[in-house]
Each structure stands twice: as C-alpha cells, then as structure tokens.
The first five atom37 places (N, CA, C, CB, O) and aatype in JSON, in Angstrom:
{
  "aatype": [20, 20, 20, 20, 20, 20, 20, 20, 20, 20, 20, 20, 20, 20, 20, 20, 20, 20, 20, 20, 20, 20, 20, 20, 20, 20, 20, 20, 20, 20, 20, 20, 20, 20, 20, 20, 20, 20, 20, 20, 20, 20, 20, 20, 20, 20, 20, 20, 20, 20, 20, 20, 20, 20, 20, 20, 20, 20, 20, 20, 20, 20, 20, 20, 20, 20, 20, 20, 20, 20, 20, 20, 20, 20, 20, 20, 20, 20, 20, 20, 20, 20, 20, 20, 20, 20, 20, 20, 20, 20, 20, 20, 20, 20, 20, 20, 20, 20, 20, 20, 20, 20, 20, 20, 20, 20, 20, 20, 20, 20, 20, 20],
  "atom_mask": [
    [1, 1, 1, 1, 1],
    [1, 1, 1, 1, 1],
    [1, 1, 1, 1, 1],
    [1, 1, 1, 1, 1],
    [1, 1, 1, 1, 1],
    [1, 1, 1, 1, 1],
    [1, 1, 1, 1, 1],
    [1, 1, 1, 1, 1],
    [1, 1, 1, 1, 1],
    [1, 1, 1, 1, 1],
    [1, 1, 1, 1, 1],
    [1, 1, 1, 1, 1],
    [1, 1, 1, 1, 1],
    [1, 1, 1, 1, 1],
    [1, 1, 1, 1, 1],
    [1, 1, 1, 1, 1],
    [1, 1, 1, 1, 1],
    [1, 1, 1, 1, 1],
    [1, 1, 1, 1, 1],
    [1, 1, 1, 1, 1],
    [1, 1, 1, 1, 1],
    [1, 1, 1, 1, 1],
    [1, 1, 1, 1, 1],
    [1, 1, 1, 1, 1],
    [1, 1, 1, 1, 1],
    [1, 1, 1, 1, 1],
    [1, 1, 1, 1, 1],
    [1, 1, 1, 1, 1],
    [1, 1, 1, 1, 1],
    [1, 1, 1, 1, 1],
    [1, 1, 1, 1, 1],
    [1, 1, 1, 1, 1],
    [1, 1, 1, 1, 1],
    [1, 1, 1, 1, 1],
    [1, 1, 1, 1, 1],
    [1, 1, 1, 1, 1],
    [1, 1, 1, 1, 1],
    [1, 1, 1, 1, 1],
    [1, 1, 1, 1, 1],
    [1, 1, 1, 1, 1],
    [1, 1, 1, 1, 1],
    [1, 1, 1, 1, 1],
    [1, 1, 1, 1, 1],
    [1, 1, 1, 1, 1],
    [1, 1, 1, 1, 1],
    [1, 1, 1, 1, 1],
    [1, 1, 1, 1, 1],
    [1, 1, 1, 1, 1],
    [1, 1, 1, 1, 1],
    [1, 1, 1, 1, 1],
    [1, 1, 1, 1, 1],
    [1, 1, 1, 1, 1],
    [1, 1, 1, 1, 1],
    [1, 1, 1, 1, 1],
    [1, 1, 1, 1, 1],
    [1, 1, 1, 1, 1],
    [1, 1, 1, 1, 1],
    [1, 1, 1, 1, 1],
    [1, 1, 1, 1, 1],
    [1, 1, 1, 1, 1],
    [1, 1, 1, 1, 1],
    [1, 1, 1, 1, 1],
    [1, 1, 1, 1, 1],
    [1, 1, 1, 1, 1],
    [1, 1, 1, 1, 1],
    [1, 1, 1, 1, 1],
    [1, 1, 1, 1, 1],
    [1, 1, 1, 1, 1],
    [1, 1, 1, 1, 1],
    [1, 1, 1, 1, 1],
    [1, 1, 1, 1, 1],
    [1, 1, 1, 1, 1],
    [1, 1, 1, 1, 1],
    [1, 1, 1, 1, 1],
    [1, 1, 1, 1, 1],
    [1, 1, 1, 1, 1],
    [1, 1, 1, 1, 1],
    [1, 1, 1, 1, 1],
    [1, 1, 1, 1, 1],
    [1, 1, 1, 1, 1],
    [1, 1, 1, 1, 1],
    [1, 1, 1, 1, 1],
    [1, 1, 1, 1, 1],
    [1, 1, 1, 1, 1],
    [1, 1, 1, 1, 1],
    [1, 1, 1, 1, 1],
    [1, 1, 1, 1, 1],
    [1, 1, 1, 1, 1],
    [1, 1, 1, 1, 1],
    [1, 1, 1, 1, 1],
    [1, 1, 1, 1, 1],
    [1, 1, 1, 1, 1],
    [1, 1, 1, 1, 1],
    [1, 1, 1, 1, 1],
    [1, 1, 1, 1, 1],
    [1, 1, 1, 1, 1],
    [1, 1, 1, 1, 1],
    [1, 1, 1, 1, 1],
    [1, 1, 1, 1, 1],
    [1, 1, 1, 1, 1],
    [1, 1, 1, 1, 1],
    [1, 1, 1, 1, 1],
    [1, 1, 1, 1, 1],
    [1, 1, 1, 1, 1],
    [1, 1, 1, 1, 1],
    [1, 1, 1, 1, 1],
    [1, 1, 1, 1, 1],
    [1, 1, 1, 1, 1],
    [1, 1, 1, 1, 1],
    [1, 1, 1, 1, 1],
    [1, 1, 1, 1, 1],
    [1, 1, 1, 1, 1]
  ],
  "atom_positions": [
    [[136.14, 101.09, 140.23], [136.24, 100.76, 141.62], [135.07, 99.86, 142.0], [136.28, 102.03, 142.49], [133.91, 99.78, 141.58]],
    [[135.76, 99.21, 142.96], [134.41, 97.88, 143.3], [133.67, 98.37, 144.0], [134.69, 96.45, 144.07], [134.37, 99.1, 144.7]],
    [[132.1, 98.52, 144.49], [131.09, 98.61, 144.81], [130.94, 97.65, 146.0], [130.36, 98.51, 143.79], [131.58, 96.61, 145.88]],
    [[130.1, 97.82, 147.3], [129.52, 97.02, 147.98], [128.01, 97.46, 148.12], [130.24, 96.89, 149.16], [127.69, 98.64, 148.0]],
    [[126.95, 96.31, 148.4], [125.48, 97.28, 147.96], [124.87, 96.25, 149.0], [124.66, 97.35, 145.92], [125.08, 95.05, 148.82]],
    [[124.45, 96.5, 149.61], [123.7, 96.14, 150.63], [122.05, 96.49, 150.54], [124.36, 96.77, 151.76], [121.85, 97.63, 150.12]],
    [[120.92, 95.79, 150.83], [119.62, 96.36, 150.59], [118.86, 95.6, 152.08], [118.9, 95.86, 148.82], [119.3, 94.7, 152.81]],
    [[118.13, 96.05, 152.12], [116.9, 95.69, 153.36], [115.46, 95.75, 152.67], [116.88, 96.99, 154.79], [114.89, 96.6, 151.97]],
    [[115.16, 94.6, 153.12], [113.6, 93.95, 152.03], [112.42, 94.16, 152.93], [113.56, 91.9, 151.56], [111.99, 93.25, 153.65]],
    [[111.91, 95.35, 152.87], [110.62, 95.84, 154.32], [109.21, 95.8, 153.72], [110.8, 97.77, 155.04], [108.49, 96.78, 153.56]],
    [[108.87, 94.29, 153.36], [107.78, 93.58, 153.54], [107.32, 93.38, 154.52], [107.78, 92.71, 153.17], [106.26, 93.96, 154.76]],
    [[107.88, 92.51, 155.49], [107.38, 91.81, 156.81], [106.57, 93.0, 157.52], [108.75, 91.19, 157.85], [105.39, 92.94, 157.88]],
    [[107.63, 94.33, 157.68], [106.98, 95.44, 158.04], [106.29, 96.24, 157.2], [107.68, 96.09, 158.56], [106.22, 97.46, 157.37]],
    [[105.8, 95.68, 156.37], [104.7, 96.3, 155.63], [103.4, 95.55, 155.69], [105.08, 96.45, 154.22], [102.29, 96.08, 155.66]],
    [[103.65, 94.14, 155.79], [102.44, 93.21, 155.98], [101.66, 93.83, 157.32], [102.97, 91.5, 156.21], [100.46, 94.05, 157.46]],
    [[102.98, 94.06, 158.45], [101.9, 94.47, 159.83], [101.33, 95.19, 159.88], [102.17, 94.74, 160.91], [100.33, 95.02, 160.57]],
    [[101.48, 96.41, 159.29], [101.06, 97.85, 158.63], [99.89, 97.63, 158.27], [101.84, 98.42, 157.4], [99.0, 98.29, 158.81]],
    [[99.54, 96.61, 157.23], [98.51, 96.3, 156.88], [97.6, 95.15, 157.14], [98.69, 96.41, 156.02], [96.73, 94.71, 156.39]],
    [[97.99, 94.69, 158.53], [97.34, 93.7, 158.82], [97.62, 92.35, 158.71], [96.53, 93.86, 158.37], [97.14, 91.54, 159.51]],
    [[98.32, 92.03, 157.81], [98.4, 90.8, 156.84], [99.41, 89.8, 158.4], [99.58, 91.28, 154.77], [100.4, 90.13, 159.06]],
    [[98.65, 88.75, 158.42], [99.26, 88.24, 159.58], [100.75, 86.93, 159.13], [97.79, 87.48, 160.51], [101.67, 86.64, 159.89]],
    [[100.57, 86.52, 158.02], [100.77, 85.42, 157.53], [101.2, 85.69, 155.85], [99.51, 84.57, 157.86], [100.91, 86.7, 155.2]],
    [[102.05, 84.35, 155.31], [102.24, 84.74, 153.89], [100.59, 84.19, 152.9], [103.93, 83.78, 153.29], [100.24, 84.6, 151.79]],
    [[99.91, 83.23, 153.75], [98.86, 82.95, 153.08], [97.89, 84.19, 152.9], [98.27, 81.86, 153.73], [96.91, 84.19, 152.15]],
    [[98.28, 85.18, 153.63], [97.38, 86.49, 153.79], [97.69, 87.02, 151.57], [98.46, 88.07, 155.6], [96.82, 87.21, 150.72]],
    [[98.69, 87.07, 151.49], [99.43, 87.84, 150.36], [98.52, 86.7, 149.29], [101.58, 87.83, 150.38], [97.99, 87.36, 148.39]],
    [[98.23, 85.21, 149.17], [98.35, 84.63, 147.86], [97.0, 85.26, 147.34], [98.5, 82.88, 147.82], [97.18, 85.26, 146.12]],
    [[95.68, 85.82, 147.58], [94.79, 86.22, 146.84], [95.07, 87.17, 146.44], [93.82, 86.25, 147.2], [94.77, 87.4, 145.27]],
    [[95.78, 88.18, 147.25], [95.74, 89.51, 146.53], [96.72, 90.02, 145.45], [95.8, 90.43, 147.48], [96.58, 90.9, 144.6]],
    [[97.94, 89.07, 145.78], [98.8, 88.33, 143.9], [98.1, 87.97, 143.21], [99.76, 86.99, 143.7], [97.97, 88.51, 142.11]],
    [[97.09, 86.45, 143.73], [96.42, 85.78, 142.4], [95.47, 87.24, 141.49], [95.06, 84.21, 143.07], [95.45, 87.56, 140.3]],
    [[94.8, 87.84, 142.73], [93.88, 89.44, 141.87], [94.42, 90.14, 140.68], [93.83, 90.87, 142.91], [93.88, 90.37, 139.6]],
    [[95.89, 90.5, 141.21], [96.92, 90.76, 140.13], [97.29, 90.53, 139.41], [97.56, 90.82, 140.1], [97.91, 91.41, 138.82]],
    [[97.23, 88.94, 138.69], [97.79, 87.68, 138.04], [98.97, 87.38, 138.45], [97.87, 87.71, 136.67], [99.69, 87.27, 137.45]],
    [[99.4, 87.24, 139.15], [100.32, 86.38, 140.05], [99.93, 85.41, 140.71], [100.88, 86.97, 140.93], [99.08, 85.66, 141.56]],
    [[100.45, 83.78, 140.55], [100.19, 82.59, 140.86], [101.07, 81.92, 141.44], [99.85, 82.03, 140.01], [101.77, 81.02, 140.96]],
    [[101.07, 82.52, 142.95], [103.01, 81.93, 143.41], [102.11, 80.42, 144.38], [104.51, 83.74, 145.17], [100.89, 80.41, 144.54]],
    [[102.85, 79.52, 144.78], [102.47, 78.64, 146.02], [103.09, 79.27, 147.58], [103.18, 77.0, 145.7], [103.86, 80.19, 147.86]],
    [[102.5, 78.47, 148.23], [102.73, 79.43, 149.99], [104.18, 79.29, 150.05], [101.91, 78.58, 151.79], [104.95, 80.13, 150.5]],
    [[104.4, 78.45, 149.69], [106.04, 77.93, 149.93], [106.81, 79.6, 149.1], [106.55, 75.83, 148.7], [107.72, 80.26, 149.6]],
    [[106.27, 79.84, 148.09], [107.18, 80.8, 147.34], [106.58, 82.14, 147.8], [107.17, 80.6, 145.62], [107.19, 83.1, 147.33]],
    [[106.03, 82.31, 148.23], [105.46, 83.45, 148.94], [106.11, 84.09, 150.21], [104.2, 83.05, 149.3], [106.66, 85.16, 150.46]],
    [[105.68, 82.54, 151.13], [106.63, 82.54, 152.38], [108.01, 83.05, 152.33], [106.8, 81.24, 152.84], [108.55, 83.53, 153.32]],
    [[108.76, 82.92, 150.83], [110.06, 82.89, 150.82], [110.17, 84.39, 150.24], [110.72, 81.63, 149.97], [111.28, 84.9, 150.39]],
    [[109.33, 85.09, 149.7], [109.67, 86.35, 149.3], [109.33, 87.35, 150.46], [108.96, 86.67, 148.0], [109.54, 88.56, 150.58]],
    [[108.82, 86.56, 151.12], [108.35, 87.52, 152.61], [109.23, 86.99, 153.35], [106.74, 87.38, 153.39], [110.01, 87.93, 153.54]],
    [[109.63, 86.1, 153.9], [110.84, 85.56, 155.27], [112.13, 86.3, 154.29], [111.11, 83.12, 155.64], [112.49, 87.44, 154.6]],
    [[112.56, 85.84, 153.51], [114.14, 85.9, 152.92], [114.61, 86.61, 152.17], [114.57, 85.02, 152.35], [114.09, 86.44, 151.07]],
    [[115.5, 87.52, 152.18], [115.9, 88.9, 151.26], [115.55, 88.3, 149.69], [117.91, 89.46, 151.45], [115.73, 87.08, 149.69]],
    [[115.23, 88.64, 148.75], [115.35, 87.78, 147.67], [116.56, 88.55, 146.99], [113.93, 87.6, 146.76], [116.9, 89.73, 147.05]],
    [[117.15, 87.28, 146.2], [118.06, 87.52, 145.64], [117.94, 87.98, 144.13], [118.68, 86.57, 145.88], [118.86, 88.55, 143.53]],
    [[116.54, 87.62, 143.51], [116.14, 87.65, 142.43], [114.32, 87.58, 142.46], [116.94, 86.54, 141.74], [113.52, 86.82, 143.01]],
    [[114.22, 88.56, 141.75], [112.92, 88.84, 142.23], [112.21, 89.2, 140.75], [112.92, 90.12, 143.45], [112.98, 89.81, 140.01]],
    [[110.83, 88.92, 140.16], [110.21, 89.31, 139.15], [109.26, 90.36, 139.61], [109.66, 88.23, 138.49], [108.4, 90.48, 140.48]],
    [[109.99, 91.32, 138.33], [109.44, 92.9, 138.24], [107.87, 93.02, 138.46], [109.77, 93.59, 136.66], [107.29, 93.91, 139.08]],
    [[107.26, 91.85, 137.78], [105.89, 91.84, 138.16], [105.09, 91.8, 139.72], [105.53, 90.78, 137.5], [104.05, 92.32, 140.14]],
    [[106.08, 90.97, 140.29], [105.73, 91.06, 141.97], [105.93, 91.49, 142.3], [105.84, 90.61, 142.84], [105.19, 91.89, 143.19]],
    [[107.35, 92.17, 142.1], [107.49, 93.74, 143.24], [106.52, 94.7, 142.6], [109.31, 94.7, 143.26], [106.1, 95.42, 143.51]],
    [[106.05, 94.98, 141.63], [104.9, 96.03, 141.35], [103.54, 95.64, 142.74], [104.2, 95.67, 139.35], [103.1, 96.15, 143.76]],
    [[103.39, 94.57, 141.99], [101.99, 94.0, 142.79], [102.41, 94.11, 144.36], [101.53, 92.14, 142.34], [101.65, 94.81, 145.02]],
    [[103.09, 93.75, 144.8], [103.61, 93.57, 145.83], [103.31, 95.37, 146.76], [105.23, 92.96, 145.39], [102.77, 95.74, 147.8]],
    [[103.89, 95.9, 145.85], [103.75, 97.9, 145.84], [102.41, 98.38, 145.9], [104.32, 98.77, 144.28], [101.93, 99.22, 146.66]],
    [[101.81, 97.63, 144.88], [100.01, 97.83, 144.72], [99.37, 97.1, 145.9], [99.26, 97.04, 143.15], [98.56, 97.69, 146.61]],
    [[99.67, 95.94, 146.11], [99.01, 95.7, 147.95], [99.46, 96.64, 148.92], [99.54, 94.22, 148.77], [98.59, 97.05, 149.69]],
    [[100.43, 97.0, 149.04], [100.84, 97.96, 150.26], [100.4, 98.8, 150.01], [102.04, 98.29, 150.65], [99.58, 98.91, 150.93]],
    [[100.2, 100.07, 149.08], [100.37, 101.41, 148.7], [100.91, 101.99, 148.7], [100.05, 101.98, 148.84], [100.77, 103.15, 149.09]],
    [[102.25, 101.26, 148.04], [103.45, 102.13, 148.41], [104.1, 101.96, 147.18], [104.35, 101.72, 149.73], [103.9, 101.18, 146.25]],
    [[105.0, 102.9, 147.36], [105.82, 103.31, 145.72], [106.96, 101.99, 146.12], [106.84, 105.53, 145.49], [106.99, 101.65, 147.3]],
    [[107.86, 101.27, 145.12], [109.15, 100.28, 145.21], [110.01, 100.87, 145.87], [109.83, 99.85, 143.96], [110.52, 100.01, 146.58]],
    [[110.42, 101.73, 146.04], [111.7, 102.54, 146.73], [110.9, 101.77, 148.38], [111.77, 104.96, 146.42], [111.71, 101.11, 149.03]],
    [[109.5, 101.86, 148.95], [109.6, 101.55, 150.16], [109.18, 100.12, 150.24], [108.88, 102.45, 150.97], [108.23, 99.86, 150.98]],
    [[109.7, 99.29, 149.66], [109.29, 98.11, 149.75], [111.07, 97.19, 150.13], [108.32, 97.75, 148.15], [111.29, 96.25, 150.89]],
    [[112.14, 98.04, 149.14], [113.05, 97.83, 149.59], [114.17, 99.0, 149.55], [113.26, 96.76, 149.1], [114.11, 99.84, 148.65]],
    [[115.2, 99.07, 150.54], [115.82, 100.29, 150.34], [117.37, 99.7, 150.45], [115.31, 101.54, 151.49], [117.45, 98.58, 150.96]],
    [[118.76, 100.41, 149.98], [120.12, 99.98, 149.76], [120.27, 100.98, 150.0], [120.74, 99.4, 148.68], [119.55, 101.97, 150.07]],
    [[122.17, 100.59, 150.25], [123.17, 101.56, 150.62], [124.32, 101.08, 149.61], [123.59, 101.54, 152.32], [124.43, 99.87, 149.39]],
    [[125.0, 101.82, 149.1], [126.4, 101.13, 148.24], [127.76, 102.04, 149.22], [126.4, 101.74, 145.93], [127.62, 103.06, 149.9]],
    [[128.62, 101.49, 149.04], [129.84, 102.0, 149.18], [131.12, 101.48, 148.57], [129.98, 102.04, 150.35], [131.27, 100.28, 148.34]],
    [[131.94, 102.3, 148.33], [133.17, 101.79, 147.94], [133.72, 100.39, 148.49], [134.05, 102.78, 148.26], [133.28, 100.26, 149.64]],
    [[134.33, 99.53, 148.2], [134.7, 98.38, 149.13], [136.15, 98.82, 148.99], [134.27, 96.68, 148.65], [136.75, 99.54, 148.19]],
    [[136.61, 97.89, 150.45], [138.13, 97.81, 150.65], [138.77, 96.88, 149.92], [138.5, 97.55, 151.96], [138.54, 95.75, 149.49]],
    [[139.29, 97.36, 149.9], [140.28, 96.24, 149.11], [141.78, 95.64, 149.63], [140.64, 96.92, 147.75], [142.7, 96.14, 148.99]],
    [[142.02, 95.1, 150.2], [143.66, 94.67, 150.66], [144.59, 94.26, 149.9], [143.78, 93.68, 151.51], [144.22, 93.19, 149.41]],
    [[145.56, 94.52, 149.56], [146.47, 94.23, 148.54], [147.67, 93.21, 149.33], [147.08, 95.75, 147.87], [148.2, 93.61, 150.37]],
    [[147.96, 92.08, 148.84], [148.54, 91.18, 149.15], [150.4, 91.58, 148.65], [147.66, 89.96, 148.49], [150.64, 91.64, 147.44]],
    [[151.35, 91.77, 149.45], [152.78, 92.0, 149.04], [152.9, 90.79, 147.98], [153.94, 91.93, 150.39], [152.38, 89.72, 148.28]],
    [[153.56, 90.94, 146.79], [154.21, 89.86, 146.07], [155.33, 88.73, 146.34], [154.63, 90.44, 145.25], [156.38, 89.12, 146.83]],
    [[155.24, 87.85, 146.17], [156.26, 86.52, 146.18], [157.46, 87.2, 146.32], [156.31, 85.47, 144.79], [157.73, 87.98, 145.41]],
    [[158.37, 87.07, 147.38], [159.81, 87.23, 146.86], [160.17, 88.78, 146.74], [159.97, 86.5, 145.36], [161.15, 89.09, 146.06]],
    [[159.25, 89.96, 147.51], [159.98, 90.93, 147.67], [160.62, 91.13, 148.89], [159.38, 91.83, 147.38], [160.6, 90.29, 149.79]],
    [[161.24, 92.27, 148.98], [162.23, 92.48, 150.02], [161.67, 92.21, 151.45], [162.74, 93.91, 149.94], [162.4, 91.49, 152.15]],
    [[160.41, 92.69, 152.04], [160.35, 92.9, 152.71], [159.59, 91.21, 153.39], [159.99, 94.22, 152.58], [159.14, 90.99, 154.52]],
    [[159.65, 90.5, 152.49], [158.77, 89.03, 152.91], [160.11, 88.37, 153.28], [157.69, 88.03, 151.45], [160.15, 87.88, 154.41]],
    [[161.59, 88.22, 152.25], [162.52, 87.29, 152.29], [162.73, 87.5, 153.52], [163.61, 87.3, 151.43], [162.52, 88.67, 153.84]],
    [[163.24, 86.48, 154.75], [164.09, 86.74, 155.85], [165.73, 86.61, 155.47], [163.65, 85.72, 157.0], [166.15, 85.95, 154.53]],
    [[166.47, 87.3, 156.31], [167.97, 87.17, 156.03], [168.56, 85.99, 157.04], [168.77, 88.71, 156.31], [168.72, 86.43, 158.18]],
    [[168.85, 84.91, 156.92], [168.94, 83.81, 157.51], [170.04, 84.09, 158.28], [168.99, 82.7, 156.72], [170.25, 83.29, 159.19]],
    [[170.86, 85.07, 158.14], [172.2, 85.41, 159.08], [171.36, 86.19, 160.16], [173.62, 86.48, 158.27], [172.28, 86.42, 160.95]],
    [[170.3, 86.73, 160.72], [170.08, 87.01, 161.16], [169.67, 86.31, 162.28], [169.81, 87.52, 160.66], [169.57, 86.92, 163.34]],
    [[169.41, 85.05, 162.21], [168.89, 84.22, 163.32], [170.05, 82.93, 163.2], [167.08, 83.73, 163.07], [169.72, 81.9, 163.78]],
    [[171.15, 82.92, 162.61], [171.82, 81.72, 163.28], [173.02, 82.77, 163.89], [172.39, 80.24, 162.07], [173.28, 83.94, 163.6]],
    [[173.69, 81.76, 164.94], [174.37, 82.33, 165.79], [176.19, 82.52, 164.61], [174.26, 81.18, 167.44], [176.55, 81.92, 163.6]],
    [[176.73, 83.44, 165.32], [177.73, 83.83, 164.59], [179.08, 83.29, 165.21], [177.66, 85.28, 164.46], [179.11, 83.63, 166.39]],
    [[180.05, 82.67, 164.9], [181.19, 82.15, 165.46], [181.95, 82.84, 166.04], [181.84, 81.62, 164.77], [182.33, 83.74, 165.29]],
    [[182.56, 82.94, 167.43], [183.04, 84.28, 167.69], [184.44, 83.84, 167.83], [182.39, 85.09, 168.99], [184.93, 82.81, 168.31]],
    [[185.14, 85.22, 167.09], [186.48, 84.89, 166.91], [187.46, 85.35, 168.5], [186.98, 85.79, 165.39], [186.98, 86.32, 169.09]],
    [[188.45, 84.85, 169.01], [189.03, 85.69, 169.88], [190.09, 86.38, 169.58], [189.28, 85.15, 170.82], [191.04, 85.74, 169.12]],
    [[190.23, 87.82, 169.74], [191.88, 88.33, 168.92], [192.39, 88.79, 170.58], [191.84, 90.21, 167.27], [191.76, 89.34, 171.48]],
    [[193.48, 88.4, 170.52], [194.1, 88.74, 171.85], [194.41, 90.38, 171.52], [195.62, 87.69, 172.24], [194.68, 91.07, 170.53]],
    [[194.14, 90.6, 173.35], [194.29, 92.14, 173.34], [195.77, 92.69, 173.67], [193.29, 92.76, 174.43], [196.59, 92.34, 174.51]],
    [[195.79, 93.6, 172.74], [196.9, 94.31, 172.12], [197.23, 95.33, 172.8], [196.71, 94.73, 170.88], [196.66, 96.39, 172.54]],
    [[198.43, 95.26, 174.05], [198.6, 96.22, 174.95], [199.86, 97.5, 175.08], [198.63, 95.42, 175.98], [199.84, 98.3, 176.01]]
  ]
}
C-alpha cells in the first residue's frame, strides 16, 4: 500500500531558541564541525524543507542546537487514497443512444 509522508524541518525555530538571528549566524559553527557550506547553501537548509540532506549536517546541525535529530525534524505517514478510474467501455460509461433521440410515434386507432 502506498504511503504519504509528510515532515516539518524546525530549524528556523530552533535558531530563535538559540539566538541565531540569520543563516550567516550557522556558517562558523558548521565550519567548527568540518562542514564548509556557502551562505547561499546554508540559507537554503534553513529557509527550505530540504529534500536531500547530508547525514553529516543534520548531526552537526543537532550538535549546535542540543538536540537529538528526531527534534530538528519531525513526519507523519499515512495511507494514501487512491481513486480508481472505471475502465474503457464498461457498462456503466456506454450511453444507450435510444435514450435521448426522440421515438416515432405510431397512431393505432382506438378500438371500440
């Protein structure tokens, strides 16, 4: 069964927590770590959910905050829906074309 997984990336609210006003706040205390991102890629792991992320920064990332990975980002999964489309050409798609043209009406004289 298909999965839907949704996550929420709670950096931003972790930076305020700790002060950090800005993404330039984060690049020394990566570089401390050995992490060597530019502001541009920084900015982007802090503004934008990441889609792909190296295991090494979310550690470090955990080690600036003081916080375990579970609170840095958290998900929900659920089953997804699924809609099933009727097939080509079953009964219930064909229309019956006698149904919408008009029918010739015969007259039988009444029989008294």
């Amino acid at each position: 069964m298909k999965r839907d997984i949704t996550y929420h990336w709670h950096v931003r609210e972790l930076m305020a927590r700790n002060h950090y006003r800005s993404s330039k706040d984060l690049i020394e205390p990566l570089r401390e770590r050995g992490i060597t991102l530019s502001t541009v890629q920084v900015w982007r792991i802090i503004d934008q959910n990441p889609e792909r992320i190296a295991f090494q920064v979310l550690v470090a990332l955990a080690d600036i905050f003081g916080v375990g990975v579970g609170e840095l980002v958290t998900y929900t999964a659920a089953d997804a829906r699924t809609t099933r489309r009727k097939a080509a050409g079953s009964k219930d798609d064909v229309l019956n074309i006698r149904d919408y043209r008009p029918v010739r009406a015969r007259i039988v004289p009444e029989n008294d």
